[in-house]
C-alpha positions in Angstrom: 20.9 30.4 -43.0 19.7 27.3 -41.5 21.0 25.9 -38.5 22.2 22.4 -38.0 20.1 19.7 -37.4 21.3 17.3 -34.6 20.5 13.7 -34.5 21.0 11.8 -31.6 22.1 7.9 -32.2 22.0 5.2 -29.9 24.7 3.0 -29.5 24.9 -0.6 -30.5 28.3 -2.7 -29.9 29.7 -4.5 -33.1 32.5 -6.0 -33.9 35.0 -4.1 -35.9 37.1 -6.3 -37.8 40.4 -5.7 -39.5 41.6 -5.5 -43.1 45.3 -6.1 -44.6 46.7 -3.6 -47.5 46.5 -6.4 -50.1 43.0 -6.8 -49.4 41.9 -3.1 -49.4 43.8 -2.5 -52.4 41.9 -5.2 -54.1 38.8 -3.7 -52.7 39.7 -0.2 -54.1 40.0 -2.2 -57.5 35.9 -3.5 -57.2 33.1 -1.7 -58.0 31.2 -2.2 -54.9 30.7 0.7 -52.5 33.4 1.6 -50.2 34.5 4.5 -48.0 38.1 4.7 -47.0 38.1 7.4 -44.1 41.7 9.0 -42.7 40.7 10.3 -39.7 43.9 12.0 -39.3 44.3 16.0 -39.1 44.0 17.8 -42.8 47.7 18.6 -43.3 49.0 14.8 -41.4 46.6 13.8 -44.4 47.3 16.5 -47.3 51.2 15.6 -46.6 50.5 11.2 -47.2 47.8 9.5 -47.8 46.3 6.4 -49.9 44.9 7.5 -53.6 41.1 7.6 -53.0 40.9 7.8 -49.6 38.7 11.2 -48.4 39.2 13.6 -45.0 37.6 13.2 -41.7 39.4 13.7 -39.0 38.8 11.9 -35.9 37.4 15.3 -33.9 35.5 16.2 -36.9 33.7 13.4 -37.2 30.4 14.2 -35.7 30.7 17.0 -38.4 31.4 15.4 -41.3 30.7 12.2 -41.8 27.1 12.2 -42.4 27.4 14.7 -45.7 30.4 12.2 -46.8 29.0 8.7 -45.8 25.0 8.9 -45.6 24.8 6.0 -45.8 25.2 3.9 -42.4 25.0 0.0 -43.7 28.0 1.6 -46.0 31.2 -0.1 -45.7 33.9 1.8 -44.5 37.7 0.8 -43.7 39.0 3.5 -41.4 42.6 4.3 -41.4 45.5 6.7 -40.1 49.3 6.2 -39.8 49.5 3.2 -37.6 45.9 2.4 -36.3 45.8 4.4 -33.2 43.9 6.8 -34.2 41.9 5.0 -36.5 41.1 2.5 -33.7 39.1 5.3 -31.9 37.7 7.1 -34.8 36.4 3.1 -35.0 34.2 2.9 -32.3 33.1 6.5 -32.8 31.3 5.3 -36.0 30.3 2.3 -34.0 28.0 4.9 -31.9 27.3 7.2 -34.4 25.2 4.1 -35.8 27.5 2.8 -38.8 27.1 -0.8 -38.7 30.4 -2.3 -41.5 33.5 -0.7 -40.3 37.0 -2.4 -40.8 40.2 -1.2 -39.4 43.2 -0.9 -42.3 45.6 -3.1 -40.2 48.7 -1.1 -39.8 47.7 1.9 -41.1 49.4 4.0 -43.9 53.0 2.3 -42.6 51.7 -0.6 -43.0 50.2 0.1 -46.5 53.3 1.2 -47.7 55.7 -1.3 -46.4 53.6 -3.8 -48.9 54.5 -1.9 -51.6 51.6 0.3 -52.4 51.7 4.0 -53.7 50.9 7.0 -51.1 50.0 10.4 -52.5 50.5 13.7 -51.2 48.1 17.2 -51.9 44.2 17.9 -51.4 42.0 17.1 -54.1 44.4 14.1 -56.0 42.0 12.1 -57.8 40.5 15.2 -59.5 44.0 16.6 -60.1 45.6 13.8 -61.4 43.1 13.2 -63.7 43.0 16.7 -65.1 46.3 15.6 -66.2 45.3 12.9 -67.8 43.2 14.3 -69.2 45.7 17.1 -70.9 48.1 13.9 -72.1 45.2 11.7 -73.5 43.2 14.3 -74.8 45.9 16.5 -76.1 44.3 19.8 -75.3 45.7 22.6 -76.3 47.2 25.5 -74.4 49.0 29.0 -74.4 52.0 29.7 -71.9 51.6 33.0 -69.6 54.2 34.7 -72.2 52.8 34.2 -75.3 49.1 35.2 -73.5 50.6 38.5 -72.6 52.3 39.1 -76.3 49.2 38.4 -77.7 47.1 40.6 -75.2 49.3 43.6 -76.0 49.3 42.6 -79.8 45.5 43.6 -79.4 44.5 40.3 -80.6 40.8 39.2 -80.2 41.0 37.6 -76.7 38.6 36.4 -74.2 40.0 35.5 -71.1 37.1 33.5 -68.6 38.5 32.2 -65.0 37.1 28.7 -64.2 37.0 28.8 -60.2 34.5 30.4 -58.4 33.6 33.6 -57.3 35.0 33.6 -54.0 38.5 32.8 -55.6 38.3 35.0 -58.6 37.5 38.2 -55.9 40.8 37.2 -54.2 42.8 37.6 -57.6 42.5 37.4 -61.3 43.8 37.8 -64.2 43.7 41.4 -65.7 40.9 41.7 -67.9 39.7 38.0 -67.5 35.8 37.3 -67.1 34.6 34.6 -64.5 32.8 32.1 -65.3 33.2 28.8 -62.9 33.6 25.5 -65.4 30.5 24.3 -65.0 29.0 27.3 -66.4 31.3 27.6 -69.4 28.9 25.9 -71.8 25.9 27.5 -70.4 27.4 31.1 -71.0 29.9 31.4 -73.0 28.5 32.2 -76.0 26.9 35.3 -74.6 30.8 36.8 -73.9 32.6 35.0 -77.5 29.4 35.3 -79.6 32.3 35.7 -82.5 33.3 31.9 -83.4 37.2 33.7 -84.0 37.4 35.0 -80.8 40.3 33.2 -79.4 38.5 31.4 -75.5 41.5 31.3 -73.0 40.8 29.0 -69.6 42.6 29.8 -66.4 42.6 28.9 -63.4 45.2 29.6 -60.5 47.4 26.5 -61.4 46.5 23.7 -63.5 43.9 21.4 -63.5 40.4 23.6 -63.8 42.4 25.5 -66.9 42.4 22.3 -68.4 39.1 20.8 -67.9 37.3 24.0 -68.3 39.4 23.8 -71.9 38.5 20.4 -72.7 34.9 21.5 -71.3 34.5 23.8 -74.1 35.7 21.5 -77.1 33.5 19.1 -75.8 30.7 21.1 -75.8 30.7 21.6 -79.3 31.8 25.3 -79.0 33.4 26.4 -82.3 36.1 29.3 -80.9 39.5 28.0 -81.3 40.0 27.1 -77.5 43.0 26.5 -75.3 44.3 26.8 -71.3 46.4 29.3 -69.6 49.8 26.6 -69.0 49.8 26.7 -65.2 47.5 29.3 -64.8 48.3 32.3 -62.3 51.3 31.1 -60.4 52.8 30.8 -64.3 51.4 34.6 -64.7 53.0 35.4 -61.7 56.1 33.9 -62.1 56.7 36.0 -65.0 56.6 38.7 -63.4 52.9 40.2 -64.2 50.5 41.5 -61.9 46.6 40.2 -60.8 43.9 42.2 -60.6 41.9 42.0 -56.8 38.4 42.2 -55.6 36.7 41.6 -58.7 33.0 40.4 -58.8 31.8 37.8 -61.1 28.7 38.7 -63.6 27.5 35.5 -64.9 25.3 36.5 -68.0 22.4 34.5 -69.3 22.1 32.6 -72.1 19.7 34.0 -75.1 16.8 31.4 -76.0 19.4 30.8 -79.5 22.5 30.5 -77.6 20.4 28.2 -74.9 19.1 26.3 -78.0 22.7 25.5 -79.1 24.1 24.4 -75.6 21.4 22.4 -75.2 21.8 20.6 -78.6 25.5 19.7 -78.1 25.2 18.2 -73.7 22.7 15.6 -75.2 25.0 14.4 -77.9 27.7 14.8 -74.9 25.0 12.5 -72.9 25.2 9.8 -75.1 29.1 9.5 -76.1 29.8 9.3 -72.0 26.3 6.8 -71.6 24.6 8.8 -68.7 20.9 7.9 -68.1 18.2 10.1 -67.1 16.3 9.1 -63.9 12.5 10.4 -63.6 11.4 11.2 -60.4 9.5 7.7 -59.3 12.7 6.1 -59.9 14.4 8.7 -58.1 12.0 8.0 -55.0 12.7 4.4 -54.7 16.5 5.2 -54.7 16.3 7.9 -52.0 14.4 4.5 -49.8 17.1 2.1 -50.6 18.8 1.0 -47.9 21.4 -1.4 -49.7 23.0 1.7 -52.1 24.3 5.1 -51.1 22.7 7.8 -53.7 23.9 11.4 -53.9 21.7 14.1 -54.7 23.6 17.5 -56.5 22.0 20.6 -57.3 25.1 22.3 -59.1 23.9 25.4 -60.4 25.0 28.5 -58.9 24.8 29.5 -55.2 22.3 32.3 -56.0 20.1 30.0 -57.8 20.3 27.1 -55.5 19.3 29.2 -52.7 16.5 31.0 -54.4 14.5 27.5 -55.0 15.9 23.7 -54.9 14.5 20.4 -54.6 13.8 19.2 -51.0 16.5 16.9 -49.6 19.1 18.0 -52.5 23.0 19.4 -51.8 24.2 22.1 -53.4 27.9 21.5 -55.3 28.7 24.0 -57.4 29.4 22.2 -60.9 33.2 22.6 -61.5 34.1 21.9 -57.9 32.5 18.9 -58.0 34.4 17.8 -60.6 38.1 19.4 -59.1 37.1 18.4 -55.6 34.9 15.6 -55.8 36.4 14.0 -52.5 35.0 17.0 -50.4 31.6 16.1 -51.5 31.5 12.4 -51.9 32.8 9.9 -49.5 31.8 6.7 -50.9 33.2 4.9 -54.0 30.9 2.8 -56.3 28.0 5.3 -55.2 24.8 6.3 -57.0 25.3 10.0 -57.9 22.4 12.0 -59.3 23.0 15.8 -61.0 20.5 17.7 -61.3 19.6 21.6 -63.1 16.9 23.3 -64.8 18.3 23.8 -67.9 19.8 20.9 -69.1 23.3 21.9 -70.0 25.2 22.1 -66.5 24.2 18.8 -65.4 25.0 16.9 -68.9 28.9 18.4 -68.3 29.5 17.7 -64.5 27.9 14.3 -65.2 30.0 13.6 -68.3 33.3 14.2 -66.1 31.8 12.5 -63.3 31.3 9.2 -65.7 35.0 9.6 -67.0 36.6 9.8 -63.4 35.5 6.6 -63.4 34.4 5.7 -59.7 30.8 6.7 -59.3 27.3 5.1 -61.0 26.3 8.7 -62.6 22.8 9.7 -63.5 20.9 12.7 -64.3 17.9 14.4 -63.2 16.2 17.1 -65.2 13.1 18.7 -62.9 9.6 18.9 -64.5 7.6 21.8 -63.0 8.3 20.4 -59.0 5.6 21.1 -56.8 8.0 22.0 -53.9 10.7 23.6 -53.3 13.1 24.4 -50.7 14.8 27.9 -50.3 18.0 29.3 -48.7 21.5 27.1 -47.9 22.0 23.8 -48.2 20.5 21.9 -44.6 23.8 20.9 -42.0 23.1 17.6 -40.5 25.6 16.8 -37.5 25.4 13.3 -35.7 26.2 13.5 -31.4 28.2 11.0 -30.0 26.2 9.4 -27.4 29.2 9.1 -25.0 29.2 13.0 -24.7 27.4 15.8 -22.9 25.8 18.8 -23.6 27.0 21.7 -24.9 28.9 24.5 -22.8 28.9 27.3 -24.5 30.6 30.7 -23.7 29.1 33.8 -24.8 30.9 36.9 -26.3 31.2 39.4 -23.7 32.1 36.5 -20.9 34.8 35.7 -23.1 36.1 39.5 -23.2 36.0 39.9 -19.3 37.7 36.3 -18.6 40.4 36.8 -21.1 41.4 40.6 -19.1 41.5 38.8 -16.4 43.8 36.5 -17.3 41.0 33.3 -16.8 41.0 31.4 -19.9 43.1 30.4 -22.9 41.4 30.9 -26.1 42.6 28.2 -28.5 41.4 28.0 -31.8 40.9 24.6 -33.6 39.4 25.6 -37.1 41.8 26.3 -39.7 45.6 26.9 -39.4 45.3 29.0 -42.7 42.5 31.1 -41.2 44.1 31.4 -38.1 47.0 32.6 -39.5 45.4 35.0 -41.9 42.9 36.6 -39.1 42.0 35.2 -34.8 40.8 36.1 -32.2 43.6 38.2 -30.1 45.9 36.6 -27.9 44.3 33.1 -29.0 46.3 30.1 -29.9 46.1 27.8 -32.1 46.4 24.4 -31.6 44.4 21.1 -33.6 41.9 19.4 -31.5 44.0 16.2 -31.8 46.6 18.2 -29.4 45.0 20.0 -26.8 44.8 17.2 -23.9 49.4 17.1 -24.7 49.1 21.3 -23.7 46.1 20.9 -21.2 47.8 19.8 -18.1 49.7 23.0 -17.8 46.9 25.8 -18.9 44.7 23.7 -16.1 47.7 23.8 -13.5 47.6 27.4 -13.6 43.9 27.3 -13.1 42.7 28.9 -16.7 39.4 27.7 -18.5 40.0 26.1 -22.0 37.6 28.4 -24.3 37.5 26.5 -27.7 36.6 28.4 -31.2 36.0 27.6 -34.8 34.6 29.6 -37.5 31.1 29.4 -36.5 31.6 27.6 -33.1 30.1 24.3 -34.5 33.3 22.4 -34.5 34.2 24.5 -31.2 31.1 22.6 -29.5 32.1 19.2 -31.0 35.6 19.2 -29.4 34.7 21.2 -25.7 32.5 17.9 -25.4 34.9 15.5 -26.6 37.1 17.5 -23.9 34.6 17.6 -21.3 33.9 14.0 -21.5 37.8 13.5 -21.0 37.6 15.8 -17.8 39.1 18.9 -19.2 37.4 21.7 -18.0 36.3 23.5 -21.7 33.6 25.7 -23.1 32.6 26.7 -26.5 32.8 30.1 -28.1 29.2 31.0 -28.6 29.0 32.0 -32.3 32.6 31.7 -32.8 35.4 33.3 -34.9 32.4 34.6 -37.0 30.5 36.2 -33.9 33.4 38.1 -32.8 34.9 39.3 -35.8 31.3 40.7 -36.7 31.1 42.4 -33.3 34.5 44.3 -33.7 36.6 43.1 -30.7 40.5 43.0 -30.9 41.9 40.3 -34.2 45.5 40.0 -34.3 47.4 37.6 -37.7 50.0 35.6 -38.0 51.1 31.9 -37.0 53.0 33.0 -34.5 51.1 31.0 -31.7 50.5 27.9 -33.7 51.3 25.4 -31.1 50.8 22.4 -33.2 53.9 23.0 -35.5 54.0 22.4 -39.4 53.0 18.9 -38.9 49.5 19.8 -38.8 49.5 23.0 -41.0 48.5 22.5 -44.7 49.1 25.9 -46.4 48.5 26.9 -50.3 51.1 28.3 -52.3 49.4 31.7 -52.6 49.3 31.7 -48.6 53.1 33.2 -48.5 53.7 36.6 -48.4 58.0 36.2 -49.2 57.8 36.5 -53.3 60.9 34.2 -53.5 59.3 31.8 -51.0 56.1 32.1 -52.8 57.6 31.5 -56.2 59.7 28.5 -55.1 56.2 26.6 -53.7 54.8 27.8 -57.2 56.9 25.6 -58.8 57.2 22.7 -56.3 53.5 22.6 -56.7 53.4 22.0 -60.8 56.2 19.9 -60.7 53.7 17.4 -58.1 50.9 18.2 -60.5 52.0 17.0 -63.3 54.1 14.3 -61.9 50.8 12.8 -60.9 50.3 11.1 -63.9 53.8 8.9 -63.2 52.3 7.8 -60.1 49.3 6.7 -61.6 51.0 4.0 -63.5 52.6 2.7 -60.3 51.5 -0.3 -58.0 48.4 0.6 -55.9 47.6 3.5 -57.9 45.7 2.7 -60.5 42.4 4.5 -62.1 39.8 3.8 -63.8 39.8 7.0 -65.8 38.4 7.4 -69.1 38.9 10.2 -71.6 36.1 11.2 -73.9 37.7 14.0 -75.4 40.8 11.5 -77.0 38.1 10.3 -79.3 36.6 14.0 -80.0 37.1 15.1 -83.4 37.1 18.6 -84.3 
């Protein structure tokens, strides 16, 4: 795994000016590149924020914003609740070396007071417009109860899961095959090689059951096609069981079933108009100093790591398309897809054209005379107004913590924390810490910070540091002593930050009743998406290929 790169920045005072909500709003409505960056926690964000706008929070921003906003002439409009936070997080990208930053004036409050539409959720451009999609397109789909009947009918069924393979080991449904969206028209043919064979899409609530759906008719594939309505909360809710811990076998296409595939992403090509771009051009992009240009290798994890071209991300295909906010962070960019085969690129750059915010192009290798191997490269900038690390190693941390020396407080991930931590540690958001600090310092303990890996851990013991709170970083992290054995305890009972910060998914509650209840909160906000769509502020620039596919 490679380690992350750190690139130190000088700083260089500008001004950072201030923008009203009528303003950004128009400039949400342009096609000129913009980043709108709520530096707020994950769930302060998750529970309100402006359609379009993508996650860094303020103490993550070191972390973050690089593989989000490469680009540092990029122009950015920061924003939060009122502009407190956001005035900070300001002058943070001032030293981190981003030279057009604006300030939404107001924040969020303010953007609402004039009217405009707030959204709550993760992923909501993606989702809404998998809902769109379902309207405009009119894909078809099979409710939970009528997929059982006609599983225990004995009916010829194929049943393929559209996330990845991380989620489809947690649970799936009984019987069901994995293949993540992206890969649906690369592979399927090798599991339905029948054209009856009924192709069912799932995934664990709506939107991927859809698009990997609509993926599949728009492919050209001739098995009558449809989604799983509400995928495995709807399974779940009526009363059926998931399978656990099974592994994903993704099998290759034969050269006739390849042939096919092929055939049908280049007519897809032309109906959404995405261009290829040959490597010279490709070169002068990468230089250009004036456009932002994303580089995707979205072919499976395995692959990417066994041979990809220098310099180039790995997304894995469907997620890029459900969750393109985690990957992109500037509007109006240049985004590049690129494969070896010709198939999975042609469908993540079809949806990518049809979401409607991005200048989409694709990138199909010829024999490349280098490659890189092994995980995607982790760049993370250093605020200049910080020191150096102080780390904590393992077994320190196991003698302090008997002695009653330290307070472990973790800073990741309420879910994670609540699922698996480090024993007797707390959790509490960095954004936090310096309200409980006072009194853990009074009575003379050492703040010992972790995350997953301890690169976030480091980030925040220097912001701390720098603030005069005596900190140090978990060496390794959550990671480092899990894998070493020592003493894990779960549960949210010490979650000091409260529910204001915590984000959790529907799956994440153990209570059936309680889980069942968020089930249905959760596709009631899904598909009531596409009402706020048609209100003021919200509008989208979505297209819909497959209402003009005829079958």
């Amino acid at each position: 795994m490679n380690h992350p790169a750190i690139a130190e920045t000088r700083h260089q005072a500008r001004e950072i000016g201030r923008i009203d909500p009528d303003r950004l709003a128009c400039l949400l409505q342009d096609r000129e590149e913009l980043a709108l960056i709520d530096v707020r926690e994950t769930g302060a964000f998750a529970r309100r924020h402006i359609l379009y706008a993508v996650s860094v929070p303020l103490w993550r921003m070191e972390q973050l914003i690089r593989r989000k906003v490469p680009r540092q002439q990029a122009r950015i409009v920061v924003t939060d609740d009122r502009g407190l936070l956001a005035s900070e997080a300001a002058r943070l990208l001032d030293r981190l070396g981003y030279s057009n930053i604006a300030i939404l004036d107001g924040g969020i409050d303010a953007w609402e007071r004039s009217g405009h539409e707030v959204f709550s959720g993760e992923n909501v451009p993606s989702k809404a417009f998998g809902e769109i999609v379902e309207v405009e397109a009119n894909t078809p789909h099979i409710s939970a109860r009528q997929l059982h009947d006609r599983i225990q009918a004995g009916e010829d069924l194929l049943i393929v899961d559209g996330r990845t393979p991380e989620e489809f080991f947690n649970f799936s449904i009984p019987g069901a095959y994995n293949l993540p969206n992206a890969e649906l028209p690369y592979r399927i043919r090798e599991l339905a090689p029948d054209p009856k064979t009924t192709v069912v899409v799932n995934c664990a609530g709506r939107t991927r059951s859809i698009i990997g759906a609509q993926t599949l008719i728009d492919a050209g594939v001739p098995n009558p096609i449809v989604s799983l309505q509400d995928g495995t909360m709807a399974w779940l809710l009526e009363g059926h069981a998931l399978a656990h811990g099974k592994h994903a076998i993704l099998p290759e296409p034969s050269p006739e079933h390849l042939r096919q595939a092929q055939d049908h992403a280049r007519k897809l090509l032309e109906r959404a108009g995405v261009s290829h771009v040959d490597g010279k051009t490709l070169g002068q992009w990468r230089n250009d100093a004036d456009r932002s240009t994303f580089l995707f290798d979205i072919r499976t994890r395995e692959e990417y790591r066994a041979g990809h071209l220098p310099g180039w991300r790995w997304a894995p295909g469907g997620q890029l398309i459900q969750a393109t906010d985690e990957y992109i962070g500037t509007l109006g960019a240049r985004i590049v897809i690129a494969d070896w085969d010709g198939v999975r690129a042609a469908t993540v750059a079809a949806w990518l054209v049809q979401l409607g915010r991005y200048d989409v192009h694709l990138h199909l290798p010829e024999q490349p005379a280098q490659l890189e191997t092994g995980d995607e490269r982790v760049y993370i900038l250093r605020d200049p107004d910080t020191g150096p690390s102080a780390w904590i190693s393992l077994e320190e941390t196991v003698q302090k913590q008997a002695r009653g020396d330290i307070v472990v407080i973790d800073v990741d991930s309420a879910r994670l924390y609540a699922k698996t931590h480090i024993s007797s540690a707390c959790y509490v958001v960095a954004e936090r810490i310096e309200h409980f600090a006072p009194q853990w310092l009074a009575d003379g303990k050492t703040l010992v910070i972790t995350s997953t890996d301890g690169v976030l851990a480091d980030l925040v013991t220097r912001r701390l540091k720098a603030r005069g709170l005596a900190a140090r970083a978990l060496l390794g992290g959550n990671r480092a002593w899990f894998e070493a054995g020592l003493p894990v305890e779960s549960g949210a009972e010490n979650n000091l930050s409260g529910e204001e910060y915590a984000w959790f998914n529907a799956y994440d509650h153990a209570d059936i009743s309680l889980r069942n209840q968020k089930f249905k909160e959760y596709l009631d906000w899904e598909v009531g998406l596409v009402a706020q769509l048609q209100r003021k502020g919200a509008e989208a620039p979505f297209t819909v290929l497959g209402a003009r596919t005829v079958r």
